[in-house]
C-alpha positions as CSV (number, residue, x, y, z in Angstrom):
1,X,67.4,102.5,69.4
2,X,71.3,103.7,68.6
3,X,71.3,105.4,72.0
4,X,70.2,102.0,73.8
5,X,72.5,100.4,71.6
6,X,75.3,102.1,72.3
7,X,74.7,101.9,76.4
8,X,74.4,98.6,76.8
9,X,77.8,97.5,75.9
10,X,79.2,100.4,78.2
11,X,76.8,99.2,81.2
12,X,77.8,95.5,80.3
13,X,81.2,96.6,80.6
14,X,80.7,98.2,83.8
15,X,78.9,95.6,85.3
16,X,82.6,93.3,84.6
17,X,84.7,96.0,86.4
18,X,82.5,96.2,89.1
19,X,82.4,92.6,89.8
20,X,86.4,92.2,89.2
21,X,86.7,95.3,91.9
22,X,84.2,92.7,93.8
23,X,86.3,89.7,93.1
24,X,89.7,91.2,93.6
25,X,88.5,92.7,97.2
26,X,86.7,89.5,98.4
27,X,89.5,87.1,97.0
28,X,91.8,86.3,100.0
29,X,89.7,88.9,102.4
30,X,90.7,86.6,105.2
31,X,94.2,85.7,104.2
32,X,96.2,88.3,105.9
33,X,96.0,89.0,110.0
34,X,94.5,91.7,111.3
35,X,97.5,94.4,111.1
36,X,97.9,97.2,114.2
37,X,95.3,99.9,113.5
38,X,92.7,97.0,112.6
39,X,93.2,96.0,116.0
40,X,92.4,98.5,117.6
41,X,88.9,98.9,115.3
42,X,88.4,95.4,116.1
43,X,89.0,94.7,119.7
44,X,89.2,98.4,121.1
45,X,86.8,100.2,119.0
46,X,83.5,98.3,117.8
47,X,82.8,95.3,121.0
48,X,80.2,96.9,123.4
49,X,77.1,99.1,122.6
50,X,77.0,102.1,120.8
51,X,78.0,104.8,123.2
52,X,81.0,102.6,124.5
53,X,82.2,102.8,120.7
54,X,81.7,106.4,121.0
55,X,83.9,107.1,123.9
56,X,86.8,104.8,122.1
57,X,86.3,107.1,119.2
58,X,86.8,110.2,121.3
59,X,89.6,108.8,123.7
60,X,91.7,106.4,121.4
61,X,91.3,107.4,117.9
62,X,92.1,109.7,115.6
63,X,89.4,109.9,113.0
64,X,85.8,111.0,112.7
65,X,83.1,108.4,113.8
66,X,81.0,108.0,110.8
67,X,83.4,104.8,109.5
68,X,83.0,103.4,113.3
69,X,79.0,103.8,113.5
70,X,78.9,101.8,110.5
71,X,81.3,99.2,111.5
72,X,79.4,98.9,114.7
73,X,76.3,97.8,112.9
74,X,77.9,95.7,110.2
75,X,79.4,93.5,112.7
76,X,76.4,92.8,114.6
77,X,75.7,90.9,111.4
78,X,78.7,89.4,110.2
79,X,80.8,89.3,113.1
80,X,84.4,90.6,114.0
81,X,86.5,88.2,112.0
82,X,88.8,89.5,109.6
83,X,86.5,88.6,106.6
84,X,83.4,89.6,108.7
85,X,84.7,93.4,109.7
86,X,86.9,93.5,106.9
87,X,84.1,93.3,104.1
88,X,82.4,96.6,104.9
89,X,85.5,98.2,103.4
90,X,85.6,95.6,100.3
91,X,82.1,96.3,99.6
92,X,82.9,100.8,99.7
93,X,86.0,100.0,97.6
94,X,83.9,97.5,94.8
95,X,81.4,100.6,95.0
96,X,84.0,103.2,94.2
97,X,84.2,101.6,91.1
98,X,81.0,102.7,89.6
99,X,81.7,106.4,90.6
100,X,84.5,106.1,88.8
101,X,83.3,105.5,85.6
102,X,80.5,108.0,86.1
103,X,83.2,110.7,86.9
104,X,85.3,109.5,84.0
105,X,81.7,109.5,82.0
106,X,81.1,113.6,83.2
107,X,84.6,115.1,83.0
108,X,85.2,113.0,79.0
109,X,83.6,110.4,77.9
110,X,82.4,106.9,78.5
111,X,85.4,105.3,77.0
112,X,87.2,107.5,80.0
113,X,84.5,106.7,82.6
114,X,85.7,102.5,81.7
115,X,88.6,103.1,81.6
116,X,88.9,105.1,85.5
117,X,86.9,102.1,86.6
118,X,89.1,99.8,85.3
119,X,91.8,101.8,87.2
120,X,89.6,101.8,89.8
121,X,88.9,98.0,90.4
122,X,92.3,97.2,89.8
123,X,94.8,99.6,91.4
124,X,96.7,98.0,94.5
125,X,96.6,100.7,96.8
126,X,92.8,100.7,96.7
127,X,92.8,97.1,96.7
128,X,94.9,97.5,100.0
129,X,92.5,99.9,102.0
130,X,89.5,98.1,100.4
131,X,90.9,95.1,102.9
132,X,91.7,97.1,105.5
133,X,89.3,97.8,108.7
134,X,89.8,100.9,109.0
135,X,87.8,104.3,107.2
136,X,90.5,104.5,104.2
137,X,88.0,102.8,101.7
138,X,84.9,105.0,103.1
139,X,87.3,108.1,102.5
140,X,88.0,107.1,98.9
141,X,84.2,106.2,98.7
142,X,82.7,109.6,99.3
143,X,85.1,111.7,98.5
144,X,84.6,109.8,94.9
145,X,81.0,111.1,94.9
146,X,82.2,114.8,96.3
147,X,84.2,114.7,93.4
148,X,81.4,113.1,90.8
149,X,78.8,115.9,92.1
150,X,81.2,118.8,91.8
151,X,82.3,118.2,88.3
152,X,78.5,118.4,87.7
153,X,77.6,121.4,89.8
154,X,80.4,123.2,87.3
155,X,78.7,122.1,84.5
156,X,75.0,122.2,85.7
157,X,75.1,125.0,87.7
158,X,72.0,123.4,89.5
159,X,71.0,123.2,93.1
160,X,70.3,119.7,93.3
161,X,74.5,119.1,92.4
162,X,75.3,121.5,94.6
163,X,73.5,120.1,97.4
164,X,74.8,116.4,96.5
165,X,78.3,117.9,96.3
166,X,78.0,119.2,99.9
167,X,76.5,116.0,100.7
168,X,79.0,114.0,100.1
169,X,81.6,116.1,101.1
170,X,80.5,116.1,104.4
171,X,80.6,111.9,104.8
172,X,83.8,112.5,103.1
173,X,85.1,114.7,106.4
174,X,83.0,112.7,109.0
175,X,85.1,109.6,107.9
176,X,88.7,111.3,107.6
177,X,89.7,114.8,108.5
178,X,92.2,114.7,105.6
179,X,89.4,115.2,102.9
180,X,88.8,118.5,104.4
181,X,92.3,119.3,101.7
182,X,90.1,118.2,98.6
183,X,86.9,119.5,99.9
184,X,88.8,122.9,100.2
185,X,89.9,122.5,97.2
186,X,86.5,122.3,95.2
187,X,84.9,124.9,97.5
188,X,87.2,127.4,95.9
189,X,86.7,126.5,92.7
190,X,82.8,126.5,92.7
191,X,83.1,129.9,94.5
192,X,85.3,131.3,91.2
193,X,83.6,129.1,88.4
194,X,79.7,129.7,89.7
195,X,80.1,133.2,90.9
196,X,76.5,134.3,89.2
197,X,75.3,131.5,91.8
198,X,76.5,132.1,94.9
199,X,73.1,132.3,96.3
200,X,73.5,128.6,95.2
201,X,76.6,128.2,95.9
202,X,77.0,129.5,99.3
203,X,74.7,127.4,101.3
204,X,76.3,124.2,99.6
205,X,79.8,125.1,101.3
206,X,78.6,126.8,104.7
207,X,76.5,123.2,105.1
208,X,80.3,121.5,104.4
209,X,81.9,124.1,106.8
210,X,79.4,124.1,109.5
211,X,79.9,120.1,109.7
212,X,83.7,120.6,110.1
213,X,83.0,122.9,112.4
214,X,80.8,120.6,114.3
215,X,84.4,117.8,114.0
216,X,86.2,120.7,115.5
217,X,85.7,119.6,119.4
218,X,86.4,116.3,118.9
219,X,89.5,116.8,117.0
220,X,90.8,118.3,119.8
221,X,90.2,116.0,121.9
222,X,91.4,113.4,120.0
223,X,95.1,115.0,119.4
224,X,97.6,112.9,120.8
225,X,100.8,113.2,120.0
226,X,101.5,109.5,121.1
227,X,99.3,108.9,117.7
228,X,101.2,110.5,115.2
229,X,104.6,111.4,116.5
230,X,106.2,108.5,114.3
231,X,104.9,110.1,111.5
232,X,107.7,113.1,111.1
233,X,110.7,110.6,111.9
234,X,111.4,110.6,108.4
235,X,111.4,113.6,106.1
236,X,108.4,115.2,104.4
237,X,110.0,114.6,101.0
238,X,110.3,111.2,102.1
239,X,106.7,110.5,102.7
240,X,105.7,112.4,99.3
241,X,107.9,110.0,97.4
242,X,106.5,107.4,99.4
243,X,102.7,108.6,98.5
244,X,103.5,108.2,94.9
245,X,104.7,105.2,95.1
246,X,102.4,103.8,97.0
247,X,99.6,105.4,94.5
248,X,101.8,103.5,92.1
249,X,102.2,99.8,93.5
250,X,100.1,100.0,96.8
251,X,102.0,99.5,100.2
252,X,105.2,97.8,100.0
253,X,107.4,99.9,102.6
254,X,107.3,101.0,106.1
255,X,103.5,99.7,106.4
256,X,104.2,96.5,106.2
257,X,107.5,96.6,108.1
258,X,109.5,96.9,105.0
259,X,111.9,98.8,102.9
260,X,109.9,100.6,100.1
261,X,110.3,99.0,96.9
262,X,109.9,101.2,94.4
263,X,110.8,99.1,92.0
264,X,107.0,97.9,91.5
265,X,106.1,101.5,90.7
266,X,108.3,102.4,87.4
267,X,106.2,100.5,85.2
268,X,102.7,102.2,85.8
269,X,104.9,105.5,86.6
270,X,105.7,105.2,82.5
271,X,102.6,104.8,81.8
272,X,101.3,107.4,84.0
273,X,103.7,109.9,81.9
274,X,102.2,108.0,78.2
275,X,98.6,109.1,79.6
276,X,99.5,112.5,80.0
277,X,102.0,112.9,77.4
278,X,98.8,111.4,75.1
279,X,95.9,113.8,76.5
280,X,98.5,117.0,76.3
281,X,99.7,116.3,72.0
282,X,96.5,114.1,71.1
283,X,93.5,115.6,73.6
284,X,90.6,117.7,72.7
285,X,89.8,121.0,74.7
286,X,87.2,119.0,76.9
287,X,89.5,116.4,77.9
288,X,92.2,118.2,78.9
289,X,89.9,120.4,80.8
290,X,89.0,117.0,82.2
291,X,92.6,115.7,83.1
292,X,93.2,119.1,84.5
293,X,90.3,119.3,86.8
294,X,91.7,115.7,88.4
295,X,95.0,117.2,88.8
296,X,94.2,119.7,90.5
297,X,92.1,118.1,93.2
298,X,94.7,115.6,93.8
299,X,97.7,117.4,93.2
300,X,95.4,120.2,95.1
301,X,95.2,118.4,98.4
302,X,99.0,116.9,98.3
303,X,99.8,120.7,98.7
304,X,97.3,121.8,101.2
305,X,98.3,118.9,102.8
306,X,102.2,119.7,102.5
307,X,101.3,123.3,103.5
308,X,99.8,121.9,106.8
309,X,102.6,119.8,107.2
310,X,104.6,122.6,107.0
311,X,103.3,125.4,109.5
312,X,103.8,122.4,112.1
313,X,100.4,120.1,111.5
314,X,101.8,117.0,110.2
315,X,100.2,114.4,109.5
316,X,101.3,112.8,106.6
317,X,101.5,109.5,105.0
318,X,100.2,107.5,102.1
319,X,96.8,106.5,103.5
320,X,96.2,110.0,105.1
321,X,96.3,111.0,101.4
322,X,94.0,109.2,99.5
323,X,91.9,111.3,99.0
324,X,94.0,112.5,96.4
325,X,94.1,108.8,94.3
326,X,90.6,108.8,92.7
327,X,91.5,112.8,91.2
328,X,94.5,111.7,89.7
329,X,93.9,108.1,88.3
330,X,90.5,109.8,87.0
331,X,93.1,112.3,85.4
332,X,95.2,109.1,83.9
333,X,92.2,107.9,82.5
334,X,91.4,110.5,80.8
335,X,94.1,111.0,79.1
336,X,94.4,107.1,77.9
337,X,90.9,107.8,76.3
338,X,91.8,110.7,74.6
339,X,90.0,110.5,71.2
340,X,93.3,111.1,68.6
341,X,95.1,108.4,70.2
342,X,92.6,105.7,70.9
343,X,94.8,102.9,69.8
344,X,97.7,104.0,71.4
345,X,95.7,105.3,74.4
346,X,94.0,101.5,75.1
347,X,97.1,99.3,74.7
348,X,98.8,101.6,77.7
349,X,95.4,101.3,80.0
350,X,95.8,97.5,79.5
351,X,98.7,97.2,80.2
352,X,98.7,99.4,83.1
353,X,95.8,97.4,84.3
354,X,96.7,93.5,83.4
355,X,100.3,94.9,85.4
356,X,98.4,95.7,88.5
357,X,95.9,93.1,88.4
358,X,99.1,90.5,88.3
359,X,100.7,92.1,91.3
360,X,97.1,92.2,93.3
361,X,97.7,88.5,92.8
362,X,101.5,88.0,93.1
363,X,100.6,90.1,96.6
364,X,98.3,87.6,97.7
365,X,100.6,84.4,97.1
366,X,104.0,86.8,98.3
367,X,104.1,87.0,102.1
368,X,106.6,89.4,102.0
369,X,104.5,91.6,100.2
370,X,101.8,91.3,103.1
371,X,101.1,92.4,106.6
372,X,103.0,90.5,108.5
373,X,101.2,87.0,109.6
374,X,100.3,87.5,113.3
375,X,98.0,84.8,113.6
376,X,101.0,82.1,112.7
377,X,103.0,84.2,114.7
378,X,101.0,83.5,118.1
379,X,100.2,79.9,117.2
380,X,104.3,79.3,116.9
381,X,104.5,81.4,119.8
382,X,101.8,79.4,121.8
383,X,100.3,79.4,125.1
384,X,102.8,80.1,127.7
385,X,104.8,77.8,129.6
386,X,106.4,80.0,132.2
387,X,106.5,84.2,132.9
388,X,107.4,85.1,129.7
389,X,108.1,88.7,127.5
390,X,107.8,88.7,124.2
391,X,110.0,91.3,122.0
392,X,108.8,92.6,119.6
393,X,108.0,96.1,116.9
394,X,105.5,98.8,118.1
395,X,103.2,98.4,116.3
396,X,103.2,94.5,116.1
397,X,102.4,94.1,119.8
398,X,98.6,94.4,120.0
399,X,98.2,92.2,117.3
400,X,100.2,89.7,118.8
401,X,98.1,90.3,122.0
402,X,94.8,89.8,120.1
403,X,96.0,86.5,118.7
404,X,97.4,85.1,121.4
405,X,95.3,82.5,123.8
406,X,94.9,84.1,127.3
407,X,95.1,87.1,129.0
408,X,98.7,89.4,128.3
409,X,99.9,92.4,129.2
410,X,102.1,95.2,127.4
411,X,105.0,96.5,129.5
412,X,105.9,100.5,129.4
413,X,108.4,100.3,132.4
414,X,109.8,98.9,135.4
415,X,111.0,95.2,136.0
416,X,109.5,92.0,134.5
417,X,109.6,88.8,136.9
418,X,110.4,86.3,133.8
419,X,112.0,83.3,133.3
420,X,111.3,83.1,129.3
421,X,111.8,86.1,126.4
422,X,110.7,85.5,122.8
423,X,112.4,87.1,120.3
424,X,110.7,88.4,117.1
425,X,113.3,89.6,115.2
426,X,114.0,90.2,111.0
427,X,116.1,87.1,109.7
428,X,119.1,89.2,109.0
429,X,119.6,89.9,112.4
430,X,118.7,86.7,114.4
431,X,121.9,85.2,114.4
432,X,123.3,87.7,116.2
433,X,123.8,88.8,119.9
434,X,119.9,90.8,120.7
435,X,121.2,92.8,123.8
436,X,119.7,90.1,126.4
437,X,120.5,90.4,130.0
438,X,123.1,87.1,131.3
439,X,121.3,83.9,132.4
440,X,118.7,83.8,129.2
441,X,120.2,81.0,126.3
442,X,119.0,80.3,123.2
443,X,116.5,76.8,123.2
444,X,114.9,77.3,120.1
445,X,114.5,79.5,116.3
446,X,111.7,78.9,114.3
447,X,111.9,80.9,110.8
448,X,108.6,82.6,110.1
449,X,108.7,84.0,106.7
450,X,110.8,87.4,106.9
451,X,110.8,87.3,111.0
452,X,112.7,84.7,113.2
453,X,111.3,84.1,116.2
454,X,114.1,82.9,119.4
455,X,113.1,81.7,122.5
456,X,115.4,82.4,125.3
457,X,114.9,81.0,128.5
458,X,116.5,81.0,132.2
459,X,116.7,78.5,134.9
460,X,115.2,80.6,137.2
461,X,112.6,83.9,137.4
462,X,114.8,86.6,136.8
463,X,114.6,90.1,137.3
464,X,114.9,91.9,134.0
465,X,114.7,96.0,133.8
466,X,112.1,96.8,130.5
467,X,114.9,98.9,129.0
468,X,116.8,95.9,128.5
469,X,114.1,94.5,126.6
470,X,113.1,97.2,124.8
471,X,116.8,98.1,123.2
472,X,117.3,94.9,122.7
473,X,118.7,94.2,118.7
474,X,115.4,92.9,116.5
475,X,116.3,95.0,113.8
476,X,113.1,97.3,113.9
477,X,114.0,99.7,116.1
478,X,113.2,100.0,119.7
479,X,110.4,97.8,120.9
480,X,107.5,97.0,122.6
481,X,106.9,94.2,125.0
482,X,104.5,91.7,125.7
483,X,103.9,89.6,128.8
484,X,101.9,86.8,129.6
485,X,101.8,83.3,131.5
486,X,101.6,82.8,135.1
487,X,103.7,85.7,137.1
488,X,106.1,84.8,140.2
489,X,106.0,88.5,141.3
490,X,103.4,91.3,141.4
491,X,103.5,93.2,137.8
492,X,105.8,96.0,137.8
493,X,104.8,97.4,134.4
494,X,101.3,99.3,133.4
């Protein structure tokens, strides 16, 4: 009766921070546009049948299919709107939060398990790729149970968590390569931890290997560097930083077309440093065999991943690395539960949770905090009058295709028959000359949040080289460009 007793406040409990993940993932699901890479899941990826979806996996992505297969079903149901496509990855992030407390529960207690599913429900960056169409949140998802079924195989020993272990970390790889760094990282450790079972523990990882080794043609097809080569324009260092941060206070930088602002992350970075600080002076043997279990996996596969980077494979970035977050925030946990600071140890987790819970929301009433709004964007932009280009970011112009009305085409070269160029530029640069061939005058600027949007227009079609447009001052860099309306002369572009 003490047992029962004691368990149902802690499933009680677990049943609130599953349903706040649940609230705080379905809760504005539909606000923000669909950003670039949702795009392309969207209107690329998932419409046709099943082996169309496969040959977009193989030609145009960059990831396993397992996320894709899924999304192809799940929208035969609820549909490719943003809440319809976008609620396959609420529902894996709302179920990571259950895994969380149970790995909390296995590596310290169940005071630690609530308290990593508190982190868990709440943390922005898995708030962010929990409404994100894209495999992020099935990442996070299995490699949570990977992790959950190898902290039992150490302590079990047992077939069964072996064989659950390899499970998992195989759905882990067949929806992102980059959990092959954590999955590594495990493997080696059951090989030294269990080496009186290696008859066990053998099979478990040459299942795990032979599946990656299955990925292995299809990640060669699928390198491109037209992908990834943004990715090493700024320096490794830069990106770590930027993964911590982001771990921190979710994605506030280059994501969302923005200057990273760290800012947000100094607060839970304190009490990131009070949770270990507490678990290291206050801990007992088993929690701090806990906390340094997490870090290891997370800090682990940031390395492995580094190392890659390093002997010429990389590939990273915040997302590509969160595989990592559920290791180390199950670490932080931890180490607010630890037993001789439990006073101490709860204030910090509440505060570190009410603080991210209040930015989840400041997020979703801060557009600058957001992906930038496409949808208004190509309603202000509206249908099109005359030939027109639209200049715009990379990585903003297929979603401005896939909310515009009508057909539209993205230039890549050559000469653009057009008597109309729209301007999408940041505010701080709008007022200023953009690098527009002669003939084109300003008619109109609208102010759209943190982008201005100029219309331009000559009296007559003009001839206008794509270079023009595409060094043309918007303050993000060189762009891309979008056509559309009717055409006085036959398309020069791709």
């Amino acid at each position: 009766m003490t047992a029962e007793r004691t368990q149902s406040p802690v499933l009680w409990a677990l049943a609130g921070l599953t349903a706040l993940g649940l609230a705080v993932r379905f809760t504005g699901l539909g606000i923000q546009s669909y950003h670039h890479d949702e795009v392309i899941t969207a209107a690329r990826v998932i419409p046709g049948d099943f082996v169309h979806m496969l040959r977009q996996v193989k030609g145009s992505e960059s990831n396993p299919p397992l996320y894709y297969v899924l999304a192809w079903g799940w929208v035969k149901a609820f549909g490719t709107g943003e809440i319809g496509l976008r609620s396959l990855s609420a529902l894996l992030g709302a179920a990571t939060v259950p895994v969380a407390f149970l790995i909390g529960r296995e590596l310290a207690s169940n005071r630690a398990g609530l308290i990593a599913a508190a982190i868990a429900a709440v943390n922005p960056m898995l708030i962010w790729y929990s409404q994100e169409a894209r495999s992020y949140a099935a990442l996070v998802f299995f490699g949570a149970l990977a992790l959950l079924f190898f902290a039992r195989a150490l302590r079990t020993g047992q077939g069964r968590d072996l064989a659950l272990w390899a499970l998992a970390s195989a759905l882990a790889l067949c929806s992102h390569y980059f959990a092959v760094f954590a999955v590594a990282v495990e493997a080696a450790w059951l090989l030294l931890a269990l080496r009186p079972r290696w008859r066990l523990v053998l099979p478990a990882i040459g299942a795990v290997v032979a599946v990656g080794l299955a990925l292995l043609p299809l990640i060669s097809t699928q390198v491109n560097p037209t992908h990834i080569g943004w990715i090493d324009h700024s320096p490794l260092p830069t990106r770590i930083f930027e993964t911590g941060a982001g771990f921190l206070a979710g994605e506030t930088g280059h994501v969302i077309a923005e200057p990273l602002r760290e800012r947000y992350a100094l607060f839970p970075a304190a009490l990131v440093g009070v949770a270990l600080a507490l678990v290291a002076f206050r801990g007992s043997p088993r929690e701090r065999r806990g906390v340094a279990l997490g870090l290891a996996v997370g800090l682990g596969t940031v390395l492995l991943a580094s190392g890659a980077a390093l002997a010429g494979k990389d590939y990273i970035i915040e997302r590509n690395l969160l595989a990592a977050l559920i290791p180390l925030t199950t670490a932080v946990a931890v180490g607010f539960a630890a037993e001789r600071a439990r006073r101490v140890g709860l204030v910090c987790a509440a505060l570190l949770c009410v603080y991210w819970l209040a930015f989840d929301v400041y997020v979703t009433r801060t557009p600058n905090l957001q992906r930038p709004d496409f949808r208004d964007l190509a309603a202000q932009l509206g249908p099109p009058r005359r030939p027109r280009a639209i200049v715009t970011w990379k990585l903003a112009a297929d979603p401005i295709r896939f909310y515009l009305d009508g057909p539209s085409r993205r230039a890549y070269r050559g000469v653009l028959p057009i008597r109309e160029i729209d301007v999408v530029s940041k505010a701080v640069v709008a007022r200023k000359p953009v690098g527009l061939p002669p003939g084109f005058r300003p008619v109109e600027r609208r102010r759209l949040e943190r982008l201005t949007l100029t219309r331009y227009v000559s009296p007559r079609i003009r001839q206008v080289p794509f270079r023009l447009l595409r060094d043309a001052r918007t303050g993000f860099g060189r762009n891309a460009v979008v056509a559309d309306g009717p055409r006085a002369a036959p398309w020069s572009g791709r």
